[in-house]
Structures are given as C-alpha cells and as structure tokens.
N, C-alpha and C positions, 0 to 999 in steps of 0.2 A: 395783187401786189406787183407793181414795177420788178423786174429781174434782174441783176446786177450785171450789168456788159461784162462779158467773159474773159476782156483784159483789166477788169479789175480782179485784184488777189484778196481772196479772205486772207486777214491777219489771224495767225494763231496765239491768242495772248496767255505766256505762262500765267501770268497773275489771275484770270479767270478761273485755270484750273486748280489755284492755289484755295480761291474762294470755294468751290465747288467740292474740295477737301474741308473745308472750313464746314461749311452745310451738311456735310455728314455726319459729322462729329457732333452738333447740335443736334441732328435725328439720333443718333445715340443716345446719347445723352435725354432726349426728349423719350426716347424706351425705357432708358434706365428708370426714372421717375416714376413712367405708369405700370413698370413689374412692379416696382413696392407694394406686399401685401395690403390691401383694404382692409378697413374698417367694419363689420359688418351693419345691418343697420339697427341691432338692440343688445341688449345685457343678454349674454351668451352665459355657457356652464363655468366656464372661470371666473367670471365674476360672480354670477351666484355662490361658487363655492367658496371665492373670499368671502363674501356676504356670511355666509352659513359659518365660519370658521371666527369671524369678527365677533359674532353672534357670542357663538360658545365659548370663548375669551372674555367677552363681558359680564356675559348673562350666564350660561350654563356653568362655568368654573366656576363660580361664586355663589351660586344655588345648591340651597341645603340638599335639596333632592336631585342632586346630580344624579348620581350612582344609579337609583332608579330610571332616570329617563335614558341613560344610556344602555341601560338590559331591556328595559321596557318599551318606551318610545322614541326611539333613536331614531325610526325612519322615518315615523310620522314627521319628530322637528324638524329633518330636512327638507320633510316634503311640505312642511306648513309653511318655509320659506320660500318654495317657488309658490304656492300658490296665493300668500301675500303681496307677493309682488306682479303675478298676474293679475289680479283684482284690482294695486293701486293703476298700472298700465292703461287697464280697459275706463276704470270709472272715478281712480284720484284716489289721495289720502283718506277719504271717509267711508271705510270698510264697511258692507251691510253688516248688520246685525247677528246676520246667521256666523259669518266670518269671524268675528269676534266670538262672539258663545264656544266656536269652536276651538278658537284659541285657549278661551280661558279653561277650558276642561282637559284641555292636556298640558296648559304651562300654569303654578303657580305664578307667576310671575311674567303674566301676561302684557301686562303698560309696557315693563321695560322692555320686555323681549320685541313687539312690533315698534315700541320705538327707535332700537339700534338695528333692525330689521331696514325700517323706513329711510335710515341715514344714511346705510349703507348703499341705498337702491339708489337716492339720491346724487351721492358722492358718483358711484357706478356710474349713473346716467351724464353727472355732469363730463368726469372725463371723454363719458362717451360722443357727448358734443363736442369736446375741442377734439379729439381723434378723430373725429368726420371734417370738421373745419380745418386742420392740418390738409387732412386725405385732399378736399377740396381745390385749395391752394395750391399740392402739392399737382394735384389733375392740371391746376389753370397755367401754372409755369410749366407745366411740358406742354399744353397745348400754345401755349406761349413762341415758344422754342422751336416746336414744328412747325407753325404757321414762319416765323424767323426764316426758320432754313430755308421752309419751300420760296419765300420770298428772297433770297438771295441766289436759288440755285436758279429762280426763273428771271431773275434780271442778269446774271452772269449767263445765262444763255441765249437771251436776247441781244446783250452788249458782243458776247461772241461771234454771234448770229451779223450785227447791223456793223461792227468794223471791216473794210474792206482797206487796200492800198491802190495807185492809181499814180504810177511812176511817171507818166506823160503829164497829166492834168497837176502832179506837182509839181512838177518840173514850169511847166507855162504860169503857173502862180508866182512863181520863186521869179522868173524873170520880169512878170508884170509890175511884184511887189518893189523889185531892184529896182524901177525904174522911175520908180515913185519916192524912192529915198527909203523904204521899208528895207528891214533885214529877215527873214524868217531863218527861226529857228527849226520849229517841228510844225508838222500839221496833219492832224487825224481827219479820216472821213467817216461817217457813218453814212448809215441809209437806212431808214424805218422802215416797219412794214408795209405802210402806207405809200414807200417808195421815195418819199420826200428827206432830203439829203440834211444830213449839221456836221457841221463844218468846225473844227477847232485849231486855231491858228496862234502860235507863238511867236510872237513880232518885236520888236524894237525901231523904232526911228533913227536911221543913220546920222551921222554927227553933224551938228546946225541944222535938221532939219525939225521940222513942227509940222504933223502930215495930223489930220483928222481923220477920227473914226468913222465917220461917214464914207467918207474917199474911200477907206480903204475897204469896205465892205463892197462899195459900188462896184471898185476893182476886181472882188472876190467872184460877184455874183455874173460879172462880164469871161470871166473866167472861166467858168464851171455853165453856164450857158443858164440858168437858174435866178428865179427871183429870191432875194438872199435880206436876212433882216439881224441882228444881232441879238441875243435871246437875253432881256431884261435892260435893267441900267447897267451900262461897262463903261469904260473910261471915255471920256467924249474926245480925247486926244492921244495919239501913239507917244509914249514918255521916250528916256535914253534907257530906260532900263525894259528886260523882257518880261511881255506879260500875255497870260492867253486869253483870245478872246472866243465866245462861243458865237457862232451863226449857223441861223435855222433857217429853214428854206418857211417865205412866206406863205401865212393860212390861205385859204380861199374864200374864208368867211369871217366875218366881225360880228360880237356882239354890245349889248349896251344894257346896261340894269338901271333899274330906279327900286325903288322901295319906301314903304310909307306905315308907321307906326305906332299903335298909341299904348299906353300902362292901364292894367287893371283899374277901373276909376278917375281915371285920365292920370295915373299916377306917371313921375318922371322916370320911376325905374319900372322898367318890364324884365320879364321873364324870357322874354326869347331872346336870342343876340346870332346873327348874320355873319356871313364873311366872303367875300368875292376875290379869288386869288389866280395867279397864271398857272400855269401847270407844265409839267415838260413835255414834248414829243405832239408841241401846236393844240393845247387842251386849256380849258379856263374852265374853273370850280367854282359851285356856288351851293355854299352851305347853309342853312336855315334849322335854327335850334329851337326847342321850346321846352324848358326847365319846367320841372313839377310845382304846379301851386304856380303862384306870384310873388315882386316884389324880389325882395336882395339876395335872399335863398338862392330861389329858382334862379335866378339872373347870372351868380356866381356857376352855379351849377352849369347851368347852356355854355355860358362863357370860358368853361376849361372843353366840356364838350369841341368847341368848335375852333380854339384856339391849338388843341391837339392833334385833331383833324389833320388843319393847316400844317403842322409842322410834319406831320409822318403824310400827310400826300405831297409838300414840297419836296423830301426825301426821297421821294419813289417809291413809294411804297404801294401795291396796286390797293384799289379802293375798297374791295371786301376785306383783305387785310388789315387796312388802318380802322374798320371798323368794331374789326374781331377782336383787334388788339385791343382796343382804346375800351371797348364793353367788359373783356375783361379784367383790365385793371380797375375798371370803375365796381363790378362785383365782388373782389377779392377784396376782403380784410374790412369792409363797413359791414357794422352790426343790424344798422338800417337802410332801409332801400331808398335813395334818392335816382329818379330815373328823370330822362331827358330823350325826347322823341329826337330823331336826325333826319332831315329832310335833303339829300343831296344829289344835283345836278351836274353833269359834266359832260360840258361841250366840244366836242372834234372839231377842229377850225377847219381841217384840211376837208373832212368825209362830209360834213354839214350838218350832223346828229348828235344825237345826247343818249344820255345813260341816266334814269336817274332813280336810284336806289334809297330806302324808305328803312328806317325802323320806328316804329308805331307813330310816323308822321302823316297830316292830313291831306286829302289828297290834291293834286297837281290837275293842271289845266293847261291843256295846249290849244291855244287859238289862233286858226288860218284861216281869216279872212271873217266871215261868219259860220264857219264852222267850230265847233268846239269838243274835245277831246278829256275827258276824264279818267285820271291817274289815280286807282285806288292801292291801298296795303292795308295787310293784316298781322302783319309782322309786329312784335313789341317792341318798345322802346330799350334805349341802351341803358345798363343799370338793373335790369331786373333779374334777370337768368344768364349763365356761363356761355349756355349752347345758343348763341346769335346767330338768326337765317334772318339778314336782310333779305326785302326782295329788291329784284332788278327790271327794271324795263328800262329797251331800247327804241328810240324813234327814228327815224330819217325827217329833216326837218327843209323848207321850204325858206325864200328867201322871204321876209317881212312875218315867218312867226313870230309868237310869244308864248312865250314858258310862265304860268302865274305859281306862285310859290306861296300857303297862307298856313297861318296855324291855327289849331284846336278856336281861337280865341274867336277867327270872324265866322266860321260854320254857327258856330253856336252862338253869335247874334241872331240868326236870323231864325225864322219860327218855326218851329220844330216838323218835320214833314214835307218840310218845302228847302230845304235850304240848299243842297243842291241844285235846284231846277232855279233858284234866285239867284244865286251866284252864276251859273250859267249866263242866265239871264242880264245879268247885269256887263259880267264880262264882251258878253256876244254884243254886247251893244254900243256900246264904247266904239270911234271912228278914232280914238286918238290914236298918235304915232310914235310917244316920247312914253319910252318903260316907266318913264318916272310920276308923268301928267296922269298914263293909266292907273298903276300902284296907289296914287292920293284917290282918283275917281273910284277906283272898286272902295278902298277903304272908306270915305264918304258917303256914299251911297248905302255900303250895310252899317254903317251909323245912323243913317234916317231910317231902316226897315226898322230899327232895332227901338229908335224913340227911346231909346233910354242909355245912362252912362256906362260903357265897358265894364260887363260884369266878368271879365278875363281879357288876357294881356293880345293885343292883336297884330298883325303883322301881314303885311302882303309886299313881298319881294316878286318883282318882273322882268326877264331877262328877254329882247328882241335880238332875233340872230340876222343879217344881211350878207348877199352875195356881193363881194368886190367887184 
C-alpha cells in the first residue's frame, strides 16, 4: 500500500467512534440471544411426566381398579410409559406384539391407556419442534447481528483508517475552483489501501455562472496530480445550489461482459437470472444465479437471490457477509427448502484480479490465450443450511483474459464423462474477442454436442478484463 505523506493528518472522526459503540451493543445483544437456554434435542423427564400425569387424569382416575394399580403396579405404569414411547421413537406408532401383550396384562384398559399415551408423546414432540425452530431462529438473528456488527465495526475502521486532511492541497483546490466560478464548501479526502485516492467535494456555481462537471473534475485531478473520474452518474452540471460530488481516482483496467441464454425446452422463462453492477473502492460485480428446478419458481427464486446481493454489495457490505446474511434469511421461517446456487465474481480495476466466490455454483473458467484454467466448489448452495462456508478463490488476471461463468444447465448438456475436457475444449478454441460473440459460441456449440432440446435452463456469462 502507498503511505500517506506525513503532512497529511489522519482525521479523528467522533462519529466513527460513535458507530463502533453502536457495534457493540449489537455483539451484546447478539450474547444475549445465544445464552438463552436450548432446547434439547427429544422429550425429556418433564414431559414424560406430564405425559404420565395426563395419563392418570384420564385413564387411571376413572378406572375401576385404580386403588389396586397404585399399591400394586404403580411403577410398572410409569415405567410402561417410557417404554411406549421408546418403542414408538425407534419404530412408529405400530407397537410389536410383545409390547402390547405387555400392556394388556398389567392395564385393563389397555386401547385407552396407549392411546392418551400416544397423544401425549405426540403433543410433547410437536411442541418440541416449534421450541427447536424458535431456538433456530433465535440462533440465526444473533448470528444475524454479529455478522451486522463485525461489519460496521470493520468499515468504521477502514473509513477511520482512509480519512486523512491536507491543508495545502486544499487550499490549491479552493483557489483553482475560485477561479473557475466554483464555490467550495467542504472537501473530504480519502485514500484506499490500494493507495488510490476519493475525493469528495461540496461545490456550488457562483452567481451567472454554468460551469460543468467535466471541467470541474479535470480541475480536481490537475490539482491533486492524479488521474480523477467521478464515481457513477452525478449531475452533469454545477447548479446555484450546494451539492457533493464523489471522485475516484481512475482504475487501471476495464472490463466488458456479454452473456448468452436459453429456458429449459427453449422455454422463455429460465431459471437463472444475472446481474452486472459497479462496486465502491474501483470493483465491478458479476452475479450468476441458478434457481432450483425450472421455469417461474426457480426464476423468482434466483431473481430475489441476485437482486439482494446487488443491494447489500452496493451498501458496502463485504461479500462473504452479504452472502451469510442473504443464506440466512433465506433459511429462517420456510417450511420447505427452495435453494439457489450463487456464482460471484469480483473484479479490482485498480490490482487487475478477481475474487470469485461459489456456493454450490458450476465451475468457472479462466482463459489466457490458450491456456485454460478451471474453477471448482464444493460448497452448497444458498437456502439449504444456516452455517454457509462459501468458498473463495483469488486470481491475478492478465490483460485480454476471460472469466466464463455457466450453470448446472450447459455441463449437463454435454455427455457425461467428458464434459469438462468439451467445454474446455470448446472454450480454448474460440479466436474471438467480443465477451458476447464468445458467450453465444460456447452456448452453440454445446447445443450441437448435445443434438437435442435443453433438458435444463442454460446460461454462459463472459466477462474480458483489458489494461488501459
């Protein structure tokens, strides 16, 4: 990392430490949750002994030969209720034969007796599922919570960490903006780890004038000695009124996607759904979903998948966390399991590398030149289990790679035993240059291995990175 010239001043921002109070109180809080006794995991001695007491309320108060079974076989009947309900446990409602014989010789009134027996274990067992699913729930909001905090305690100390002040370099801004008809208000500096500087400038247009956002950024980046770019769409003109604008020191590298699709059957709605978005701190995101099954389900399914994503990675939220979170709202409170594999790549503009993390997505393909590079996981998909361990791989990437991105749908075109070494194959072959011409060629291509119409939803998203 670049070092921060020694006449620039870390700023110390109360408000950070204010957040950083805030993040603890959520790890409290996120304690507080998981001391709450557990649930254990079967019908323990209290509920047997309600059971047995339920019992003898219906059954034994009302039987002529009370009096006898409680001088005589008092302990037996207790003991004949756990071992009813050990029997149904291991093998179900239909008691062998021996079990019953046994019953009827110490209870007249044997039917009723095992079947307010049966109800009760019942009842027992059911509450005892919603107490595990409460316990569950109650696990997945503190994990919730802690994952929260550590994410706010690690971007308040990054944000900490990247503000500096620079009483000269503002100063020279303040005069160049003057002189341009600009007013500045305020102006924050940052600086990444990466050493690469954002700039945040609060401006207004002095009176009759109409100064563009272009200008003024050119002005910014003449200033600070730095190539300077404005981060998204911002106002393409300085109004009379004050407004901030964000500038980021430009990447060192571009990329360019294409992608190419067809539905189960050549049907028009598929099951996976895409999404390619900016990211903060010089990073571009490329998501790849593939819903369970086919058709409107699964499509809906991918589609919150990936549209969630997007909003907690444009948030800042780091990527193993938007995935942790997102898996476990998707686990908590459905009765049935709808899962959704997540395929995601994330590009450094500045470093020239990717990051691309998988849960029970197919694998990835990096191609340089004719060499070719295969990206597996073993990890499950989002939707199945609480405790999500994406995996991660890192690459350093070269100027005219490509990243191929497909789902479950085009491996399994192709004939079983070979399908990666086809794919390969196919991809290594390919001289085009355009993410999008490649994307249609791979997906055509395992259309003709396959001779036959998409027996699952297919999808191949391509992403080429270039040095500026």
């Amino acid at each position: 990392m670049e070092k921060t010239p020694e006449k620039y001043m870390v700023v110390c921002n109360p408000y950070i430490t204010q957040m950083d109070k805030f993040a603890s109180s959520l790890i409290h809080l996120s304690d507080t949750f998981l001391k709450i006794s557990k649930t254990g995991g079967g019908v323990g001695e209290e509920e047997v002994k309600d059971i047995y007491e339920k019992v003898r309320l219906e059954v034994c108060d009302k039987c002529e030969k009370r009096q006898i079974c409680d001088e005589e076989n008092g302990i037996y009947i207790h003991q004949m209720v756990y071992e009813i309900m050990s029997v149904v446990e291991d093998y179900g409602i239909e008691l062998s034969t021996e079990m019953k014989r046994k019953l009827q010789k110490r209870c007249i009134q044997a039917p009723r007796f095992l079947r307010e027996v049966l109800e009760g274990f019942q009842a027992a067992k059911q509450e005892l599922i919603w107490n595990n699913r409460m316990m569950e729930n109650r696990e997945g909001c503190a994990v919730q919570l802690n994952t929260f905090a550590g994410m706010i305690s690690h971007a308040t100390r990054e944000l900490g960490a990247s503000i500096f002040s620079d009483e000269h370099l503002e100063k020279r801004i303040r005069v160049h903006f003057r002189k341009m008809g600009i007013r500045l208000l305020s102006v924050v500096f940052l600086v990444a780890k990466s050493g690469k500087y954002e700039i945040h400038v609060t401006v207004k247009a002095g009176k009759g004038s109409c100064i563009a956002t272009g200008d003024m950024v050119k002005c910014l980046a003449k200033c600070v000695g730095r190539k300077m770019e404005l981060l998204d769409a911002q106002l393409p003109v300085i109004g009379s009124e004050y407004h901030t604008f964000v500038c980021i020191e430009g990447p060192d590298f571009y990329t360019l996607q294409g992608v190419a699709k067809i539905g189960k059957g050549c049907d028009k709605i598929s099951g996976d759904n895409f999404s390619m978005l900016k990211l903060p701190g010089g990073k571009e995101g490329v998501i790849l979903s593939d819903g369970m099954g086919a058709g409107l389900r699964a499509s809906k399914e991918s589609q919150i998948v990936v549209e969630m994503l997007e909003e907690l990675l444009d948030a800042g939220f780091p990527k193993e966390t938007a995935l942790q979170m997102l898996n476990m709202a998707l686990v908590m409170g459905r009765e049935e399991i709808y899962f959704s594999t997540v395929d995601m790549t994330v590009f450094d503009l500045y470093q020239g590398s990717c990051e691309m993390l998988k849960a029970g997505a197919s694998a990835t393909y990096i191609k340089r030149g004719e060499e070719i590079e295969r990206i597996v996981s073993s990890s499950l998909p989002l939707g199945v289990i609480s405790a999500l361990e994406p995996e991660s791989v890192i690459r350093k990437l070269e100027h005219g790679d490509f990243i191929v991105m497909i789902t479950d749908g085009v491996l399994d075109a192709l004939p079983v035993g070979r399908q990666d070494e086809l794919l390969s194959l196919i991809i290594k072959g390919t001289t085009l240059t355009n993410p999008k011409e490649i994307a249609h060629h791979i997906l055509e291509q395992v259309l003709e291995c396959s001779g036959e119409s998409p027996l699952d939803d297919m999808t191949v998203l391509v992403v080429g990175i270039w040095k500026i």
